[in-house]
Structure formats: structure tokens, C-alpha cells
C-alpha positions, 0 to 999 in steps of 0.5 A, spaced: 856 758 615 862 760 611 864 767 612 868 772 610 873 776 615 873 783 616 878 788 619 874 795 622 881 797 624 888 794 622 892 793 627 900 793 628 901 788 633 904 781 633 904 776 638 907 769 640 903 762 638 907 758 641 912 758 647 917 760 641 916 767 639 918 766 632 913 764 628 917 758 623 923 758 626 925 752 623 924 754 616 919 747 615 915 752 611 921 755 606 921 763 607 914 763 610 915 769 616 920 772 614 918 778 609 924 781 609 931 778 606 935 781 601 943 778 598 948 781 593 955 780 590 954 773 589 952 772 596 947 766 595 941 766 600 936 760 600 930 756 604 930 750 602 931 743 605 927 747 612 934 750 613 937 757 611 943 757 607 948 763 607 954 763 603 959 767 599 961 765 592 969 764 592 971 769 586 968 774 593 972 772 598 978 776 597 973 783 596 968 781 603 966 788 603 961 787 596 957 782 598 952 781 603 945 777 605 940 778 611 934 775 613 929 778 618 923 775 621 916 778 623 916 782 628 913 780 636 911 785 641 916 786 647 917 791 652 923 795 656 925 789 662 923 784 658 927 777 659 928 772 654 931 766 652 934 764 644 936 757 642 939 756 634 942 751 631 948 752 626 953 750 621 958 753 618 964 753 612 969 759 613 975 761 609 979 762 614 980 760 622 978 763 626 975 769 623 975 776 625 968 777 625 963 773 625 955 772 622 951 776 626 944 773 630 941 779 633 935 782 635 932 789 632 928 793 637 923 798 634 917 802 637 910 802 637 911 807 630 916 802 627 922 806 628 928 803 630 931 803 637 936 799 638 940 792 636 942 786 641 947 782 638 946 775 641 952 771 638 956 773 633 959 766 630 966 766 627 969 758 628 969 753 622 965 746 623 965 743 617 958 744 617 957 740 623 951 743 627 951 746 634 947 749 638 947 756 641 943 758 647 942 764 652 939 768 656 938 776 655 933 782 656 929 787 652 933 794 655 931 800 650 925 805 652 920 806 648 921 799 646 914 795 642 917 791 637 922 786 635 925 781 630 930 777 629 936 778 623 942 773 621 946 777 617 952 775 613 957 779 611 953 785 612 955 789 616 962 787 618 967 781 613 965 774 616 967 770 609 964 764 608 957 759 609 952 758 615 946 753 616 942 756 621 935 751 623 930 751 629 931 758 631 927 759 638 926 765 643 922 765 649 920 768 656 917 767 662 910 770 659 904 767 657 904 764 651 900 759 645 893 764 646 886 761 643 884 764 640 890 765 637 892 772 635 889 775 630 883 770 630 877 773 626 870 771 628 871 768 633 866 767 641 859 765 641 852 768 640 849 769 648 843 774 650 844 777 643 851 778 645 858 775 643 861 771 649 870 769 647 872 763 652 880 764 652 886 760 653 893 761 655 899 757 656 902 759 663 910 763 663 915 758 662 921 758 666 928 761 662 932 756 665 929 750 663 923 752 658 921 744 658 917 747 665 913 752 667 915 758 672 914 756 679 914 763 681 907 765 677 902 764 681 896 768 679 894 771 671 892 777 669 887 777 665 887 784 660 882 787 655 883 793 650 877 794 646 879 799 643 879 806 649 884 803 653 886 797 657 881 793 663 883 790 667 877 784 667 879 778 672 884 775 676 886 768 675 889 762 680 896 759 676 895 753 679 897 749 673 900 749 666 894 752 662 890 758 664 883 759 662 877 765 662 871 767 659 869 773 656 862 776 656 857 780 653 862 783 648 860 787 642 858 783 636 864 785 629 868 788 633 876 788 634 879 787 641 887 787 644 887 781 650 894 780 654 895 775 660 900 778 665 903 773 671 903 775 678 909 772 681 912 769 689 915 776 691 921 775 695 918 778 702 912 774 701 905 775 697 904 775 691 906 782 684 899 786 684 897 788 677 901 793 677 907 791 680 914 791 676 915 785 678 910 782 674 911 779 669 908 782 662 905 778 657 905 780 650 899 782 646 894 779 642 887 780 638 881 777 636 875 779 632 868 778 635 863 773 632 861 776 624 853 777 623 854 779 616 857 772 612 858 772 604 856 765 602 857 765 595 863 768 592 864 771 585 869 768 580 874 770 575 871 768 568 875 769 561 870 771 556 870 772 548 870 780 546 862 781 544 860 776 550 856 778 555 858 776 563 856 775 570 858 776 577 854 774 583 855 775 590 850 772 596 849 774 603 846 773 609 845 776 617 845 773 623 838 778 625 835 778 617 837 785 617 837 789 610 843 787 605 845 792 600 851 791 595 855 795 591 860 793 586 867 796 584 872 796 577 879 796 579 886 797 576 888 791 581 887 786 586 886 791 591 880 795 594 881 802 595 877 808 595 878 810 588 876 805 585 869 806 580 863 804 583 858 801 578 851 797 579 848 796 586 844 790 585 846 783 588 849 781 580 854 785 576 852 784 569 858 787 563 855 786 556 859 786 549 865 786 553 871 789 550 878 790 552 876 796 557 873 792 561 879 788 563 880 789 570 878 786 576 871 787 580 869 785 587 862 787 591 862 790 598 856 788 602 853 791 607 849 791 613 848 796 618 856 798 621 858 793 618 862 792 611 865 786 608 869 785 602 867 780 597 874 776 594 877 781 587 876 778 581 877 779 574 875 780 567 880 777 562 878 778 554 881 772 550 885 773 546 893 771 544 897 777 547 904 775 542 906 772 537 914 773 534 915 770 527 923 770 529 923 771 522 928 776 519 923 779 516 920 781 522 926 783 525 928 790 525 932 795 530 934 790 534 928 787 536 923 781 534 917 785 532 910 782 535 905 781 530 899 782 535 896 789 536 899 788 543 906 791 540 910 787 545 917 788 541 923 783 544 929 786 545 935 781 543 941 781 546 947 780 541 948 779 534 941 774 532 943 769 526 937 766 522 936 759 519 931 756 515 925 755 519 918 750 520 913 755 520 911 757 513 904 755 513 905 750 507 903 744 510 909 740 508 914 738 513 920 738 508 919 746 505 923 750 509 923 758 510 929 761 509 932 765 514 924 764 518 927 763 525 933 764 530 939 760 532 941 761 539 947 761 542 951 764 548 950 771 548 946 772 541 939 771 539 936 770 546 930 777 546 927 780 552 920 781 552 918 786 558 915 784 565 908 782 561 904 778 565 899 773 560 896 771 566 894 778 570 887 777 569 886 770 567 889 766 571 891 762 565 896 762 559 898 758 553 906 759 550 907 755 544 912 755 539 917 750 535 923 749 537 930 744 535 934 743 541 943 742 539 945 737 544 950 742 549 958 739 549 958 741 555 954 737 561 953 743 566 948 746 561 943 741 563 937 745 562 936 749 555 930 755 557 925 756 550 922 761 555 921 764 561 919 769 566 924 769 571 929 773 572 936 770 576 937 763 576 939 764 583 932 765 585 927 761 586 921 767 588 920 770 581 919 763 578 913 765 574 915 759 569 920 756 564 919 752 559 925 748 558 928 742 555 932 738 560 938 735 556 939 729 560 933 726 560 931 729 553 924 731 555 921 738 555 920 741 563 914 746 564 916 748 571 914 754 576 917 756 583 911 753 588 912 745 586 909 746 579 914 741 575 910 738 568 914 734 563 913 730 556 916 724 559 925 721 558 927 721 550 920 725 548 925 730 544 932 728 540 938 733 538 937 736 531 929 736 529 924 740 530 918 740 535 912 743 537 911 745 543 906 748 548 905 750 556 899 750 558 896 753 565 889 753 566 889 755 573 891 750 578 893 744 572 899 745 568 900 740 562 905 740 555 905 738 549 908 735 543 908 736 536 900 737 537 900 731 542 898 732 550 905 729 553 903 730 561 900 734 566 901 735 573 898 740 579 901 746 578 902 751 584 905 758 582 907 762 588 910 770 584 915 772 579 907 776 576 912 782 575 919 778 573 921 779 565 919 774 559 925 772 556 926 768 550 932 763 549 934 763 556 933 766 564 936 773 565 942 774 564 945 767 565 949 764 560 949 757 563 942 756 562 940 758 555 937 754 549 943 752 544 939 751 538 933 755 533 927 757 535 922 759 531 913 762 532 913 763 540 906 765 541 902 767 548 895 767 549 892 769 555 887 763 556 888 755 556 888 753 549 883 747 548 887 741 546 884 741 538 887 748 537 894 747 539 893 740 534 891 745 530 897 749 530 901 743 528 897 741 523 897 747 520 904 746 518 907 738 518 898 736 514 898 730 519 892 729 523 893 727 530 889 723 534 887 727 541 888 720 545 887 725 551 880 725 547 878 718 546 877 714 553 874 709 550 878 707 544 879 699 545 883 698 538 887 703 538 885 707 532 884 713 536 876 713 535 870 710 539 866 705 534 863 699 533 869 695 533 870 697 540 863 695 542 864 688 539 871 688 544 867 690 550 862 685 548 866 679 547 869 680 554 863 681 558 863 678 564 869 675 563 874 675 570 881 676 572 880 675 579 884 669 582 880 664 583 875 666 579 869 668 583 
């Protein structure tokens, strides 16, 4: 039975899942972990190759107090006298050798109000390796009152003059306390129904020794098994460590409810017997939390749709009870993807119908579901109202006061950077491919032509969005100008984050780019676009797939995930402010819909302009002849093949 989780009571508190305290410590899933990262002055930071990567720009070398990067991981909870071992692998490219200062492994120490208590600089790294890779190791203890919390930062040139590169991978802390927790923290609708109670079997993994983190502590011989269900800790049983994983069992909790746990470890005293449960010689274990067994299950969830306007919509939802207890359902309209207490509540039935929707109506909606105490959430949709959302001519006519007008009712003007320079033009909507428009569309060039269209999101309520246009690409004489951006919406090429998407050509390989930080990469195949001739293009987005388009024609398509820039600026002609990846060429008819255009609209739009027609061969399976339709001259293929084998031997 699939269930939606719930949250009663948010708590801030963290925990470890494994021997290693910090949760991605080897960069495998890129910055995941670690929220809080930040670089200026030229300093690169990346994540990439499962690696993090922090270095300085050589025109910043000489002026080591204007740049900087930092990386902080996740927090975990710790305690005054806690004892921990670190191990980190790093390489490192310096300027000069050694350094005075170096690029700071340290944790940061906070306390249960998340204020900062205090720093312990593990290692400060000043030598040159020649990014050949060592690895640190150590030991230190956790010394600050009032300390709860902890996290991890690795600073280049922050607080001090370190100058250079580092590489740093496989980032581990450990400690005597118990550790790898099932139910793992966080856990939500974990345990099993009992007497109309909730019983949670617990296991942990036994303290490991600082010294030798390959074994477990020799001196941990008893566990301590704690329980907070939210009016103080419990002290529930005592468990015999008689080997390298703990177990024990919960019972008789409430149903949907939050609950903190903690193993502490009792250890071998010196004079003999062993560390009560209050002893200071007992070893501390951190805290982790569950959530009891859920008796409410939403079991159908309500989906985003992208409607006509005047249309008519639905969005259901469905539930069930353990108990068979009364459901009631109330609906909510929402400014964002966020539930808050402000938002507009609408019908109480189980189904939400919007009828002749309009632009008003464009916003997001969830249910919350209720039985008894308890109340879930369903997931928060949207209502987007197809539609195009911009369209610049590019035309002189329709340039005015340094910007590209947008045609639509939208007014999202474009703001061109420099001075633009117009030349003839395709569209004109003649249908003839030899008349050109004067002065119907924008030569880009370095610093002139390229436009700033806001921070506009097509696919904010869709989940959709289409971008076409023409295009006539100037081969660059120079190589490192490789990618020739049409469009984007993407801030700085030096970072990956707010990637939403870019619509290039790849210079090189002579074949248009759709791409997106998240692994979406769609192109139109090598030798599909040549220098100095006019295209149509299209980048389609339809949810989960990307595909591209060529003069009307499907040209490939590809898984395309998307991960950020929602809120990154919409440039055409180039990528922020950087030069080195902009389009050399005209541009002209950029136009954004807020849906997945239908592969006859966008032939539509070539047609529209060159007269030709086009064979939709992504539409036509089982054309035989290859005359883009599906007719008896296929048939007879067919028919004359029949039974025919290509087996070896034939069968």
C-alpha cells in the first residue's frame, strides 16, 4: 500500500547512516549533502568526476584577498566530549611552495538553536603535490558547551591567502557511538500493526574503535537503548554487545506519530564493572528519528494538466484508513508549490472540478486529507493555460528603446545588450524561401545584438515548454568558441546549477545542442546544421523527454532531466555575460510556448515560410517505400515478404 508520508512535528535533528558521518562524503552523488557552497573572484568551485574541485583563476593570484570558495556539508548531531576520528584524501596544485596559509579542513560547531559555538581546524594543507593524492587522518574531540550540531567545511581562500588548486574525495569522520540505525533516520511509516498498536524492530551497529575503525570498540560491552516520544527521554532497556550489531524491539507505540531514539554504549571501567547509563564514561550515541506506522494512505495522487482556456479541468485524489474511519478532503489554490496556511481553500469533495479556465486559474493546487488527528498533504500540482508566452520578431520595426518587443499580450520585452545590427531576415510569411525581409532579424556578434529577457520561466505551471526560431550560424575563426548559444536560461557558465536549458549550436560537430544541467543532452545529429544558411529550429520539453527539430523535421530525442535554473535569466544570443559562448550569426522569430508543441505545429511553422511540405516520418511507422505514407504500395511489400526468413539456417 503506497503511502504519502507525514510530518506532525518537524525536527531539527540529524543523525549518521553509517559508520561515516557525513552523508556523501565521496562526492558519488555530485553536491548532494552539501547545501551550502559558495566561490567568488574567479575562484571555480565544482563536483564533478565524484570529486570536489577548488581552484583559483591565474589573473587572481596576485590579489588572493578577492576570491574565495567553501563547501559546508549537512549537519549531524554531536556533543561536548564527543571523540571522533576524520579521514580525507587530497591533491593539490599551489602557486608557490610551501604556502604560508593553507586550504582549511575544519568542523563548525553549532547549538541546538543552530547559532555557531565554535571551529576545530582538523588540517590546514599548504604543501604541492602536484595533484598527486594523500590521504589525512586523525583523531580530535568535540569540546564546546552547549554544543549539538556539527558540520564539515573545506574553505579556499576564505579566510586566509591559500593560492592555488585542491581536490578533496572520500571525506569520512567517525567515532566510538553507535551507528548504521534501522530504521534509518528520518524513516517515515516504519513498525507493524500489533494489538491495534505500532511495534518498531530496531538495529544498530556497535561503536567502532577510533584507532582501528576496520573493528568494533572492545570496551563497549552493553547498549543502551533510549526513547523520546516527544515529553523527554526513556531509558527503555539494556542490551549485551556481544557483537558487531545491536538489536531490540519497540512495542506498543502510538500510531502516526514522531519518535527521537539513541543507543548509548556502556564501557569496561578501569577498576572494573561496566558505565551505568549515566556515567560520563558512557559513550553517547547520536540521535536519530522515525515515524510510526501511517493509518491514512493517499492511494491515487493528483496530476498537473495543461489546458485550453474555456476548457474545463479535474483533479482527483483518493484515500484509504487502516480502521475505515471517515475521510474528509479540502482542496487548496496556491501561489507556489508550497502548502501554507494562507492558501485559498476551494471545494471539500474528493474531486476539484475548474470550469471555462482562464488565466486566473494558473497556479497550483493540492488536497489535504484528512482522518481523525491526522492530516496529510497530496503531491501540489498545476494548472498551466496553453498558450505561447513570447514571441520577438527580432525585427527593426519591433525594436525600440533598446529592447525587442514581445509580440504577445505577456510584455516580456528583451533588454539588448550593445549596439544590434539588422539584416535581412526568413520570416515574412510569404511562403517563398528566396524573399527576404529587410532588416527582419539581428546579427549577433561579441558584445552586440544578444538580449536579456528576465528571469521568466515557461515551464512554471506546465511542466512543459517549446522554443523555436530561425537561426544562420557564422562558423567562428576561432576554435574555442565551440558552442554558439541561440538561447538559454542560464546565468554563468561556470556553473552548472542554474542550467535550466540551452539551445546551441555545437560548432565543431555542426549539429544543434539541447541541453540541461541534470544529464539532458538532445542533439540533431553531426553535419545537420552548415555555416551561413538559414534554419528552423525547435526544443521541445514535454515533461520528462527532450527532443529537437530541424527545418520542421523531428531530428532526436532523448531522456531529459532537469535539476534548477527555474529562476535563472532567459538570454537570447548568448549565456550571461560571457562572451565566449555566444551565437555569431542572425537570429530571427524567437518564440516560447509554455507546452509541448505537436510535431505538426512546429512543421506548421516551417511551412509557413519555405511552402514545403514535409514528411512527419516520426509519424508514419510503417512507410515501406519511403514516401512518407502508409498505402497499399506498403501493403504489397509486406505481402510479398511474407513468411520470408532471415534466419541462418533457415528454419
Amino acid at each position: 500500500m503506497n503511502k504519502t508520508f507525514y510530518f506532525l512535528l518537524i525536527l531539527a535533528i540529524t543523525g549518521i547512516a553509517q559508520a561515516n558521518l557525513i552523508t556523501n562524503g565521496d562526492f558519488a552523488d555530485g553536491n548532494a549533502n552539501w547545501p551550502e557552497t559558495g566561490s567568488w573572484g574567479g575562484q571555480n568551485l565544482s563536483f564533478a568526476n565524484g570529486e570536489l574541485y577548488m581552484d583559483s583563476n591565474e589573473a587572481n593570484l596576485e590579489n588572493p584577498e578577492d576570491y574565495g570558495a567553501f563547501a559546508r556539508s549537512e549537519r549531524f548531531s554531536v556533543y561536548q566530549g564527543m571523540e571522533l576520528g576524520y579521514s580525507i584524501d587530497y591533491a593539490t596544485w599551489v602557486s608557490a611552495t610551501p604556502q604560508t596559509e593553507g586550504y582549511l579542513f575544519r568542523i563548525q560547531c553549532f547549538d541546538d538553536q543552530g547559532d555557531w559555538v565554535g571551529d576545530i581546524v582538523l588540517e590546514e594543507i599548504t604543501e604541492h603535490t602536484g595533484f598527486g593524492w594523500n590521504t589525512l587522518t586523525g583523531q580530535f574531540t568535540v569540546d564546546f558547551a552547549n554544543v549539538a550540531e556539527a558540520a564539515v567545511e573545506l574553505s579556499n581562500g576564505v579566510y586566509n591567502s591559500f593560492n592555488g588548486a585542491v581536490k578533496v574525495d572520500n571525506i569520512a569522520l567517525f567515532g566510538p557511538s553507535a551507528w548504521d540505525p534501522v530504521p534509518e533516520n528520518g524513516a517515515q511509516d516504519v513498525g507493524t500493526v500489533q494489538n491495534e498498536a505500532c511495534d518498531v524492530d530496531l538495529s544498530w551497529k556497535t561503536g567502532l574503535k577510533i584507532s582501528d575503525p576496520t573493528i568494533t570498540d572492545p570496551n563497549i560491552v552493553t547498549h543502551y537503548v533510549y526513547l523520546n516520544d516527544g515529553s523527554g527521554w526513556t531509558l527503555q532497556d539494556d542490551v549485551n554487545a556481544d557483537g558487531p550489531t545491536g538489536t531490540y524491539t519497540l512495542t506498543g507505540l502510538s500510531f502516526n506519530k514522531q519518535y527521537l531514539w539513541r543507543i548509548d554504549e556502556g564501557v569496561t571501567l578501569a577498576g572494573g564493572g561496566v558505565s551505568g547509563p549515566e556515567d560520563p564514561e558512557t559513550i553517547q550515541g547520536p540521535v536519530w528519528s522515525f515515524g510510526s506506522y501511517v493509518t491514512l494512505s493517499i492511494i491515487e495522487q493528483p496530476e498537473t494538466v495543461v489546458a485550453d482556456s474555456g476548457s474545463d479541468v479535474d483533479f482527483t485524489v483518493a484515500a484509504e484508513t487502516l480502521f475505515d474511519s471517515t475521510i474528509s478532503y479540502q482542496w487548496y489554490k496556491s501561489a507556489d508549490d508550497v502548502v501554507d496556511d494562507g492558501d485559498q481553500a476551494l471545494t471539500s469533495e474528493a474531486a476539484l472540478t475548474l470550469t471555462d479556465v482562464d488565466l486566473t486559474d494558473e497556479a497550483f493546487y493540492y488536497c489535504a486529507v484528512s482522518s481523525g488527528s491526522l492530516t496529510l498533504h497530496s503531491d501540489v500540482v498545476s494548472l498551466g493555460i496553453r498558450r505561447k508566452l513570447a514571441h520577438w520578431s527580432l525585427d527593426d520595426s519591433d525594436y525600440t528603446e533598446n529592447q525587442y518587443i514581445d509580440l504577445t499580450s505577456s510584455g516580456i520585452d528583451a533588454a539588448v545588450g550593445g549596439t544590434p545590427e539588422f539584416v535581412d531576415g526568413f520570416v515574412n510569411g510569404d511562403q517563398d524561401p528566396n524573399t527576404l525581409k529587410a532588416n527582419g532579424a539581428v546579427k549577433i556578434y561579441e558584445n552586440d545584438g544578444w538580449a536579456d529577457a528576465g528571469a521568466f520561466n515557461p515551464a512554471e505551471y506546465s511542466d512543459q515548454f517549446t522554443v523555436s526560431g530561425w537561426f544562420k550560424w557564422t562558423q567562428h575563426s576561432d576554435p574555442s568558441v565551440d558552442w554558439n548559444v541561440l538561447v538559454s536560461k542560464r546565468d554563468d557558465w561556470t556553473s552548472n546549477d542554474d542550467n535550466m536549458f540551452m539551445v546551441l549550436v555545437d560548432g565543431p560537430a555542426k549539429q544543434l545542442v539541447m541541453q540541461s544541467w541534470g544529464d539532458g543532452y538532445v542533439t540533431s545529429g553531426q553535419d545537420s546544421v552548415q555555416p551561413n544558411e538559414w534554419y528552423h529550429f525547435a526544443a521541445v520539453y514535454t515533461g520528462e523527454v527532450g527532443r529537437v527539430y530541424l527545418n520542421g523535421q523531428f531530428a532526436g530525442e532523448s531522456d531529459y532531466p532537469m535539476q534548477g535554473g527555474e529562476d535563472s535569466t532567459f538570454y537570447i544570443g548568448r549565456i550571461g555575460d560571457d562572451i565566449g559562448q555566444r551565437f555569431d550569426g542572425a537570429l530571427d522569430d524567437i518564440q516560447v510556448y509554455n507546452y509541448a508543441l505537436s510535431s505538426e505545429h512546429i512543421a506548421g511553422l516551417y511551412q509557413d515560410e519555405t511552402g514545403e511540405t514535409i514528411c512527419l516520418k516520426d509519424l508514419v511507422w510503417y512507410d515501406l517505400t519511403g514516401d512518407c505514407a502508409v498505402n497499399m504500395d506498403d501493403f504489397m511489400v509486406m505481402v510479398t515478404q511474407w513468411l520470408d526468413s532471415g534466419m541462418y539456417p533457415a528454419e
